[in-house]
N, C-alpha and C positions, 0 to 999 in steps of 0.2 A: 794801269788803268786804261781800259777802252774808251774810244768816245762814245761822247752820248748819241742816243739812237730812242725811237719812237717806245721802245720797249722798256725804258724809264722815265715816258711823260709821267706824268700824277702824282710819283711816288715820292712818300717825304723820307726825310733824312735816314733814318733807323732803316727803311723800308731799302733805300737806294743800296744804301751800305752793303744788304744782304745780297739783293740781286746781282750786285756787281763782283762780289765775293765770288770767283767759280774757283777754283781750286782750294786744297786744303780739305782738313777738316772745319766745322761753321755751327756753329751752335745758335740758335735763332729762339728766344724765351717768347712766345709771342702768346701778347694776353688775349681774352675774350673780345672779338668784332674787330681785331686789329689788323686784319687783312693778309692774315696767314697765307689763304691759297692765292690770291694776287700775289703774295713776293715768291712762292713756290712757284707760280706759272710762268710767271715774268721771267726766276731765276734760271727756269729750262730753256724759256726762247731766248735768252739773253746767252746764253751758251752755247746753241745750234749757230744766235750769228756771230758769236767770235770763232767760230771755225770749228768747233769741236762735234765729234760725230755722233749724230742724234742716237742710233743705234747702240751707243757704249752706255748712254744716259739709263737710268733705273728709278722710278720713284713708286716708293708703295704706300700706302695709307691703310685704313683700317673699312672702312665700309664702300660697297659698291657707288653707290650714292657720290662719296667725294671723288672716286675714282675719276668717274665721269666727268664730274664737272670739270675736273684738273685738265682732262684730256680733250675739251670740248672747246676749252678756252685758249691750250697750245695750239690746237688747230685753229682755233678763231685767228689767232695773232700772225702765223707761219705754218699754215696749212698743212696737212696730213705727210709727219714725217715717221720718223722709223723709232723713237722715241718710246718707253715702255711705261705706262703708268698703270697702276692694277693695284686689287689692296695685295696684304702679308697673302693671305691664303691661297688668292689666285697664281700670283708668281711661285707657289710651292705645289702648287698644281701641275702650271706650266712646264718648270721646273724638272717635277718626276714623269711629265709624258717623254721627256728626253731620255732621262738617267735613270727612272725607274726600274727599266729591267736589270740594274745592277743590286734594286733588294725582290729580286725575280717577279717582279709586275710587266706589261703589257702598255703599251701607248693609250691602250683604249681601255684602262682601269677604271671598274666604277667608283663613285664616290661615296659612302655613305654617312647619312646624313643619323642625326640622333635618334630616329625612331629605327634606322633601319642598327645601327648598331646594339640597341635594345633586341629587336630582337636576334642578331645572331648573339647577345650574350645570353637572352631567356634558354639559346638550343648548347649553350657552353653550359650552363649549369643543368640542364636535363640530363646530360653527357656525363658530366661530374656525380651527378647523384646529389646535388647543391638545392636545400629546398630557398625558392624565392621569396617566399615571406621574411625570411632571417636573411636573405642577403637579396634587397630589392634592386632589382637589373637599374634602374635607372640612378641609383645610388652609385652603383657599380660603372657605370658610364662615367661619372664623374668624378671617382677614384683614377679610374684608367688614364681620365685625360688628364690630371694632374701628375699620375708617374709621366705622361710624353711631355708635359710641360714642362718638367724637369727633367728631359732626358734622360729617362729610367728604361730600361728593359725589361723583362717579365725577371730576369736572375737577378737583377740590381732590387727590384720588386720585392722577390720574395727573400733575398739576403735583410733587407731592412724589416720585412716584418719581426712586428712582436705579441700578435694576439693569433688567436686561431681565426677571427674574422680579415685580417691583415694576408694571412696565409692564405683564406679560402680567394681571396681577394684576387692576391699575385697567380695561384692558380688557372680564377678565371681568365684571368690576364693573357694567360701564357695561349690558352687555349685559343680566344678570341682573336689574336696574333698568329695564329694556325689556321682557324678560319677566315681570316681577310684575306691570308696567301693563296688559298685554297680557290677566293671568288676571284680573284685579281681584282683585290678592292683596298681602297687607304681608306681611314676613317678620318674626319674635319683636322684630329690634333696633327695627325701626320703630316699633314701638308706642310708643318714648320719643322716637324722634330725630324722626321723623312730626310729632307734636302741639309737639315743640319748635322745627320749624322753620317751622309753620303762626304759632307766637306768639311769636315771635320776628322775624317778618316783614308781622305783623299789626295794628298795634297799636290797631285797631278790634276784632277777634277778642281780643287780649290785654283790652281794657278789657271786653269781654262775659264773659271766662272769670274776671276778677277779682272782676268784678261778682255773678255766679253762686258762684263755691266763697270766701265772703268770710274763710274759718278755717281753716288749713290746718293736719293736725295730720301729721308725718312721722315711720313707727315704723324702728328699726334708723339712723339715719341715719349711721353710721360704716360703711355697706356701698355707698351711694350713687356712681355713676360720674358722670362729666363729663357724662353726658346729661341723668340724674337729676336733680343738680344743678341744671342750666339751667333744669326744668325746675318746680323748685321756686321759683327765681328769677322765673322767668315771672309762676307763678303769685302770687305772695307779696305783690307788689303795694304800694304805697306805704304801706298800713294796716299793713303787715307784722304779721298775725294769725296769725303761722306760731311751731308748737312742733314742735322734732325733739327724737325721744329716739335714745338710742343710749349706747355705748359704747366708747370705742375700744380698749380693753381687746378685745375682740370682734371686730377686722375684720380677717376671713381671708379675705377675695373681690379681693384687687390683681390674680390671675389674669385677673380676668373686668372688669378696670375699677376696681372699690372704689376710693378713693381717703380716706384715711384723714384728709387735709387741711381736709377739707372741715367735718369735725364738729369736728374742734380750730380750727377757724378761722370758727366762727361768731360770734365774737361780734366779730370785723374785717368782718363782712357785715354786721352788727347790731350795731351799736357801743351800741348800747340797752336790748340782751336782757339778759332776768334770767335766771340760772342757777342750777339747783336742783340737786344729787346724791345722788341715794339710796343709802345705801351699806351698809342694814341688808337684810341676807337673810334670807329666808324659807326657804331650802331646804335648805343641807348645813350639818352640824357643824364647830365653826371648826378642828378636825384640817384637814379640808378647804380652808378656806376661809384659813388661814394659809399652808399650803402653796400656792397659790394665787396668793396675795399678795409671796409670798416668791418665787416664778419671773418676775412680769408685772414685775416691778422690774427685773429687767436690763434690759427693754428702755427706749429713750432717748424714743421718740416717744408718749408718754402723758397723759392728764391724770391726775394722781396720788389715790389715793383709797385707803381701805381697807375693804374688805367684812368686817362683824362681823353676829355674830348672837345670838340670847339662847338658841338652842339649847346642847345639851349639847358638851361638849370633843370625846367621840368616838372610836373606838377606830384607832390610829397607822394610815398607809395601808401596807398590803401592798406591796412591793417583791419579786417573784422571780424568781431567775434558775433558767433551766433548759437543757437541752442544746441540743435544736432544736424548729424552729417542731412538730414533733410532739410533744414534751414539752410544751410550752406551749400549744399545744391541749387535750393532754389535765387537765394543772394546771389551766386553766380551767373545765374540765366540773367536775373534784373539787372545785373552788371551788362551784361553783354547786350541785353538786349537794348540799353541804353547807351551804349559805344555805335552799334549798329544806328539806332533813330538819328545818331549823330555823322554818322556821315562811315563810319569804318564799316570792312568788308571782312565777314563773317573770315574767311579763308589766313585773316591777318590775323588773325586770336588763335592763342592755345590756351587751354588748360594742361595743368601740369600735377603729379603726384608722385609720392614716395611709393604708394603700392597699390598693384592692380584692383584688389578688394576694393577698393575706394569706389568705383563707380559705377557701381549701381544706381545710386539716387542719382549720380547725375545724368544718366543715359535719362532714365525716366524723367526728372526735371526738364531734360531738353525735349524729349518726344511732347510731354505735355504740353508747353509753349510751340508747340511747330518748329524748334529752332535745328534745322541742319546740321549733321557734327558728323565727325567720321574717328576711329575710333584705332588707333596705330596697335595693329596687331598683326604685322604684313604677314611674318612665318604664319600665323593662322591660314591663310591661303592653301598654305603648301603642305600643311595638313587636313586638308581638304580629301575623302577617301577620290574621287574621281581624279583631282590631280595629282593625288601619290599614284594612283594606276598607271595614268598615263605617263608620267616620270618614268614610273616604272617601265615600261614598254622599250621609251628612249634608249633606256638602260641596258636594258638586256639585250637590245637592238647592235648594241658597240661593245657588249662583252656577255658572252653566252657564259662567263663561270659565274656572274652574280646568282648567285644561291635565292638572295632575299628577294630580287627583283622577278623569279623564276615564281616563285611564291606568290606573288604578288597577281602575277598574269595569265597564269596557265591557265587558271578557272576565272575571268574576269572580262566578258561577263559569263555566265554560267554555260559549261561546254561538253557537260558530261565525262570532266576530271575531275576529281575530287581527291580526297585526302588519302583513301586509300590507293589509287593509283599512283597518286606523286610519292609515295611512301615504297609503293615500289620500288618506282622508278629512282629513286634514290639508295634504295639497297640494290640495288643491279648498275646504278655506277659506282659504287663503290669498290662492289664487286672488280669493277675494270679499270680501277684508279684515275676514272675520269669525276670533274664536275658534273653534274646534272644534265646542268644544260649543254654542253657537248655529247653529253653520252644522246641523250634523244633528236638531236639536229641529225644523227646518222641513224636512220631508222632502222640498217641490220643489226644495231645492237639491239634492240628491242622486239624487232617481228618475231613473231611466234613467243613471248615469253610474258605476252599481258593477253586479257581475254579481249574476248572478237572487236566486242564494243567499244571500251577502250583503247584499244590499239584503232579503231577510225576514227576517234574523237582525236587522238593525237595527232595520228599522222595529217587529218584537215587544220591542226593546231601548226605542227613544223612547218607546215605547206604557206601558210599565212604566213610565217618568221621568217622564211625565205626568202617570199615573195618581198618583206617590209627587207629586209637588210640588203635586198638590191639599193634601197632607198635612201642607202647612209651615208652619201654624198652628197643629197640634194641639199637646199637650204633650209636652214633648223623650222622656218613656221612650213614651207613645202612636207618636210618630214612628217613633222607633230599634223598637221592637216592629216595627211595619208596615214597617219597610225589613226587616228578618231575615227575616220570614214572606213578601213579596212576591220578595223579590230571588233567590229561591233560593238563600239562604247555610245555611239551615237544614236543608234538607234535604241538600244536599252534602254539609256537615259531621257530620250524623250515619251519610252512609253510607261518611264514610273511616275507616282505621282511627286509633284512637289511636294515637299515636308512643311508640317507644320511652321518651323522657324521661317519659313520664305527663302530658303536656299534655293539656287539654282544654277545647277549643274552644270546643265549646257552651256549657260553663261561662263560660267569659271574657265570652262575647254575653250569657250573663244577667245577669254582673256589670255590664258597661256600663251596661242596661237599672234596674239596681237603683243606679246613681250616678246615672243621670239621676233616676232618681225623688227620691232625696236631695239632689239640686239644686235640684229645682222647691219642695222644700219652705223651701226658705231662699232663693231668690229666686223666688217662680211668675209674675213680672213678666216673665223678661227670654227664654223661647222658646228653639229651637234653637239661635242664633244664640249667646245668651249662654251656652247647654249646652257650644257649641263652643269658646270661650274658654276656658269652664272647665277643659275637655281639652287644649287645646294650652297652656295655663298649669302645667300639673299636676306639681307638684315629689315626690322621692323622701318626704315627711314626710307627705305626702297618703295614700301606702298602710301608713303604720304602721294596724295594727289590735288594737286593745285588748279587744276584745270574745272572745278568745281568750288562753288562758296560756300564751304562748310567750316565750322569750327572746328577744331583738331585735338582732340582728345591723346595724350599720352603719358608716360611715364617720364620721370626724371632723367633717368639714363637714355631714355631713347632720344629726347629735346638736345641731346649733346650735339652741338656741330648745327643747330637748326637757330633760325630766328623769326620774331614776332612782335608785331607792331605792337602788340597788347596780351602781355602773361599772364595768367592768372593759377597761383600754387592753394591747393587745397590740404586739409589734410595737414596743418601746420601744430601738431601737438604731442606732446612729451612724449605718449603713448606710441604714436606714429613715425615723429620724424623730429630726429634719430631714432632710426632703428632700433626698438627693442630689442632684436636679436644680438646686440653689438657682444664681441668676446674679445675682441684682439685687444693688442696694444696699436693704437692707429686707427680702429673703426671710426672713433668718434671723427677726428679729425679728416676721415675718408667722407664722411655723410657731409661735413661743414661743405668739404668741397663739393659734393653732390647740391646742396643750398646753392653752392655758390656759382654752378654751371645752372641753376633752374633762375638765379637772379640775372643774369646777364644774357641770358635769352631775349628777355625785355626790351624792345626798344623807346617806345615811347612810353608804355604806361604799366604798372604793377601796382595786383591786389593779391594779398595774403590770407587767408582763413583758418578761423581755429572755433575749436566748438566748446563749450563746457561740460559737453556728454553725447556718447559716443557709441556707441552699439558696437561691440568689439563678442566674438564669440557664442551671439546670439542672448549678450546679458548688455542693458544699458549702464556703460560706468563711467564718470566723471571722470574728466580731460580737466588738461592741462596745458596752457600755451607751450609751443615748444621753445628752450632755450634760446635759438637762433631768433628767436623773434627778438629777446631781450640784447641783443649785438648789435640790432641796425640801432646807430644813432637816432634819439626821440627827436630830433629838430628834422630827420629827413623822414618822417612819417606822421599820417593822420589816423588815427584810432576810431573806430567806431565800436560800439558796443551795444549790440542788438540786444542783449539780454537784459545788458540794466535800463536800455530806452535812449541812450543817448551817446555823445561823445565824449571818450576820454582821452586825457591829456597826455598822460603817461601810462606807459602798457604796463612797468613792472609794478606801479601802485593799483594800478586798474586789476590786476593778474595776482596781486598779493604772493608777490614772490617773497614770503618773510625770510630771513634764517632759520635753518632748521638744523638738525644732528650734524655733526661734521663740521661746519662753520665755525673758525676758530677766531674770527676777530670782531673787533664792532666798530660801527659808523664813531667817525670821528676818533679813532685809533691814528697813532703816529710812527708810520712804516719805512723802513728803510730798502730797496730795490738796488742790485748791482748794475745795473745799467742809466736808470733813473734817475736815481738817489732817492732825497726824503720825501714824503710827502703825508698825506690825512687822506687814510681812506672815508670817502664820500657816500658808499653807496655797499650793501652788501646783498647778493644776490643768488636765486639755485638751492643747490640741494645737496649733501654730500660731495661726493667726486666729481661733481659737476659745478659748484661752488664759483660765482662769480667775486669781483669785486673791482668796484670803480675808486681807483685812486689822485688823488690835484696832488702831481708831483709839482715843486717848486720850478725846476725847471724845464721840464719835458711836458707840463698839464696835465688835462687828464688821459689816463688811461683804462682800459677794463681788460682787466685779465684774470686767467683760470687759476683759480686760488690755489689748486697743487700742485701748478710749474710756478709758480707767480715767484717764486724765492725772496718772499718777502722776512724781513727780519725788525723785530717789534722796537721803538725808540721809547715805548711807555710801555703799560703795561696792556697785555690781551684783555679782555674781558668778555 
């Protein structure tokens, strides 16, 4: 044990524990607002000063956003040392600029992003003879990135197929894999499966990267996929100096991989790890935080814990019901507008929802009130055509084989190339087993072989690419400046009109311009290259903007890792949330925790909404509260019911949750439970497979739980 030092003032007992842990494996269960990245930051400066070399240290996370903060705060404490903090994606970036030329890449690899792998897979099925309608590209995008998430190869691919759509599948697979060698480009999934398949088959490169990142600290680790994973294994190495935080309470990503196995099963990887849980919050009032407690309990797959706080009790969460998603838009604005008359600041509010369709009526409810809001949709940005251009530019500026980027710029803005020249020029490097864009950067491959015209429109084209790729050292807003003002995107742009929606163009180019410059300030080591990672890295929590008092409009998933003096979830109904689409075994229980990352958002104050009818498909059809409403405890909630005119008491009699099909017992039945023992069921609740029931065990009290794990066994008779 080291002495204490300034770098474990504040921190309470659970919290000290961790930070003083540095060696070993460390497993850290840390609940919602419990000061995760305080004991990660701390945990890193508390290791620089017991003497260990900052440069060995490794910590990743998952969004650019916490990246930063992690690395803003090491340096706040023990100023700018050699220390590596970046998410999964960036370090397999980093990563393959070193090592990649051993799967025949380039330092200066482009990166592609989903649109642009869309389209080299629309030019892999043109190729094939593959019609797109029966096998739509961006389906096929997320086939692909499932075999890389599990490690598959185009052969491993197509050995597993079993339909002729499976086969057409791995085909495309194999092609698109041909194509990204061809650009000296990785596509997003690579960036994990890439570095995990170099060390994994390496184990002279394995002993060099163990050697180099000798501390590995892992944030979020209950969101980790199979690549992920491996990937930490890799690294983790015999000294197993590996700490993951996380919580499984928290893992809403099985969509995209997550595998929630992983963080409950560390200590079967590490049969050695010490395990710390923090379970005191810092953030919402225990109104909150017991409701909270009282929903994540139904579900089966957890490590149990309870989140308490020394905050204040809190005033009960808002439950309202109102007619349609129009009422409850507007309920929301009188909500907020009545927080705001009170003294709160627009910027400290979210709204929150299970799916994007939800908010229409509320964009329009807030424009009708004047109320301010901004609307988390940051990738929107970067779909932007003028800033894919421009990207595009960067692109090809650091690697002439991007194909797609070549695509993008040749004719942009319009230069007297068109599609039949680049179609050419594309069969005459083929011809010479060059990419594209090398073959025309030497303009004797091309003179005398396109007509007069063309061949001037090119060679003022090369002349310009030239002139920019002197420029590929300056710094990234320097660069992007001098692509805008050379390329003639500037001037185009200001002499078209603004579009109807109120876009504007020029604006976006300056904004680009003004994140580069806020990149170089927080890394001015790492140039375009690493400007452009940054950009194709770039999650929807990256364009929250606080520097402005507007209300915050976003989704469930995206509120993950964010907090807010005043929540407000919409959108609370059978139909909605949970997810209709649910199929797995785990959905349900994946959406609870989804509820249960939108309820601990909350700091000070939560309101719930549900509608009796709904416009779903362009038809109005009667809703339903959603189950999750029926879980929070009725003593830590106030009901309102706008339809019937007033307040009610209880949401399941107010909501006429009767029994229905499937319900196989009845109020006042006498139930036997193997952990519980006896007790009278009290309350019976839901619907089929979803079937609640509240039971007064004798000893344990009440309980409610899901009537088809419930293992309940009758002591009289069902009825």
């Amino acid at each position: 044990m080291f002495p204490d030092s300034m770098v474990l003032e504040g921190l309470n007992g659970a919290q000290r524990e961790a930070v003083d842990c540095l060696t070993g494996p460390l497993l850290v269960i840390a609940g919602a607002g419990s000061g995760k990245t305080r004991v990660i930051t701390r945990r890193i400066a508390r290791m620089i000063e017991c003497g260990l070399a900052a440069d060995t240290i490794l910590a990743v996370t998952f969004t650019n956003k916490a990246a930063r903060e992690m690395l803003e705060r090491v340096h706040a404490m023990i100023g700018r040392v050699g220390v590596t903090v970046c998410t999964f994606h960036a370090f397999g970036a980093r990563f393959l600029r070193d090592y990649g030329d051993r799967l025949g890449r380039s330092a200066s690899f482009s990166l592609y992003d989903r649109a642009d792998s869309e389209s080299a897979i629309k030019a892999c099925l043109d190729e094939l003879g593959l019609d797109r309608e029966s096998n739509p590209p961006r389906d096929l995008i997320e086939i692909i990135a499932g075999y890389k998430t599990r490690l598959l190869g185009p052969a491993a691919a197509r050995d597993e197929a079993v339909s002729d759509r499976e086969r057409d599948a791995a085909r495309v697979f194999e092609l698109y894999e041909r194509k990204l060698a061809e650009a000296d480009a990785f596509d997003f999934d690579d960036l994990i499966a890439a570095p995990v398949t170099l060390l994994e088959g390496d184990a002279e490169l394995r002993d060099s990267a163990r050697g180099r990142w000798r501390h590995l600290l892992v944030d979020e680790y209950q969101d980790v996929n199979e690549a992920q994973y491996r990937l930490v294994m890799q690294l983790a190495g015999p000294e197993a100096n590996v700490c993951v935080t996380g919580d499984p309470d928290q893992c809403i990503y099985a969509w995209r991989g997550a595998d929630i196995s992983y963080i409950l099963g560390f200590q079967q990887d590490f049969p050695q790890a010490r395990v710390v849980r923090l379970e005191q919050n810092y953030r919402s009032v225990n109104t909150i935080l017991d409701a909270a407690s009282a929903v994540i309990r139904f579900n089966r797959g957890r490590d149990d814990k309870r989140l308490w706080s020394e905050r204040p009790r809190g005033e009960p969460i808002l439950i309202r019901r109102v007619l349609d998603e129009v009422e409850e838009a507007r309920a929301v604005v009188t909500e907020i507008a009545r927080l705001v008359a009170g003294g709160a600041r627009k910027r400290d509010i979210a709204v929150l929802y299970r799916l994007n369709s939800l908010t229409l009526p509320l964009e329009r409810a807030f424009i009708a009130a004047g109320l301010p809001y901004q609307v988390l949709r940051g990738l929107e940005f970067f779909k932007r055509k003028e800033v894919k251009d421009l990207v595009a530019w960067l692109r090809f500026l650091l690697n002439p084989r991007d194909r797609v980027s070549l695509g993008r710029i040749i004719n942009t803005p319009p230069r007297g190339l068109g599609d039949k020249t680049v179609a050419q020029l594309d069969e005459l490097a083929a011809r010479s087993g060059l990419a594209t864009g090398e073959f025309l950067l030497d303009q004797r491959h091309w003179r005398g072989a396109l007509p007069a015209r063309a061949a001037r429109a090119l060679e003022t084209f090369v002349t310009l690419v030239r002139e920019l790729m002197e420029a590929r050292d300056q710094r990234p807003s320097a660069l992007v400046t001098r692509v805008v003002e050379k390329s003639g995107f500037l001037e185009a742009l200001e002499k078209s009109p603004r579009s109807a929606a109120g876009s504007d163009p020029v604006g976006n180019l300056q904004q680009l311009i003004s994140q580069a410059r806020d990149f170089e300030m927080l890394r001015p080591e790492a140039g375009i290259g690493g400007f452009l990672e940054e950009v194709a890295l770039f999650s929807d929590q990256d364009a929250l903007q606080t520097d402005r008092d507007r209300v915050a409009l976003m989704t469930l998933h995206a509120a993950k890792g964010l907090e807010f003096k005043h929540a407000f979830i919409i959108g609370m109904d059978a139909e909605v949330f949970p997810h209709p689409g649910l199929r797995r075994d785990g959905d349900e229980e994946e959406e609870r925790r989804l509820f249960y990352v939108g309820l601990t958002r909350a700091m000070d104050s939560l309101a719930l909404f549900t509608t009796e009818q709904r416009n779903r498909f362009g038809r109005t059809e009667t809703s339903r509260p959603s189950i999750f409403l029926t879980e929070i405890p009725a003593e830590l909630t106030r009901v309102v019911d706008d339809v019937s005119g007033g307040p009610a008491d209880d949401l399941d009699r107010r909501v006429e949750y009767e029994a229905e099909e499937g319900i196989q017992v009845r109020k006042g039945a006498r139930v036997q439970h193997a952990s519980f023992g006896p007790g009278v069921v009290v309350e019976v609740s839901g619907r089929g497979e979803k079937a609640r029931v509240t039971v007064d065990f004798e000893r344990a009290g009440k309980k409610k739980l899901m009537l088809r794990y419930a293992g309940l066994s009758p002591l009289d008779d069902w009825a």
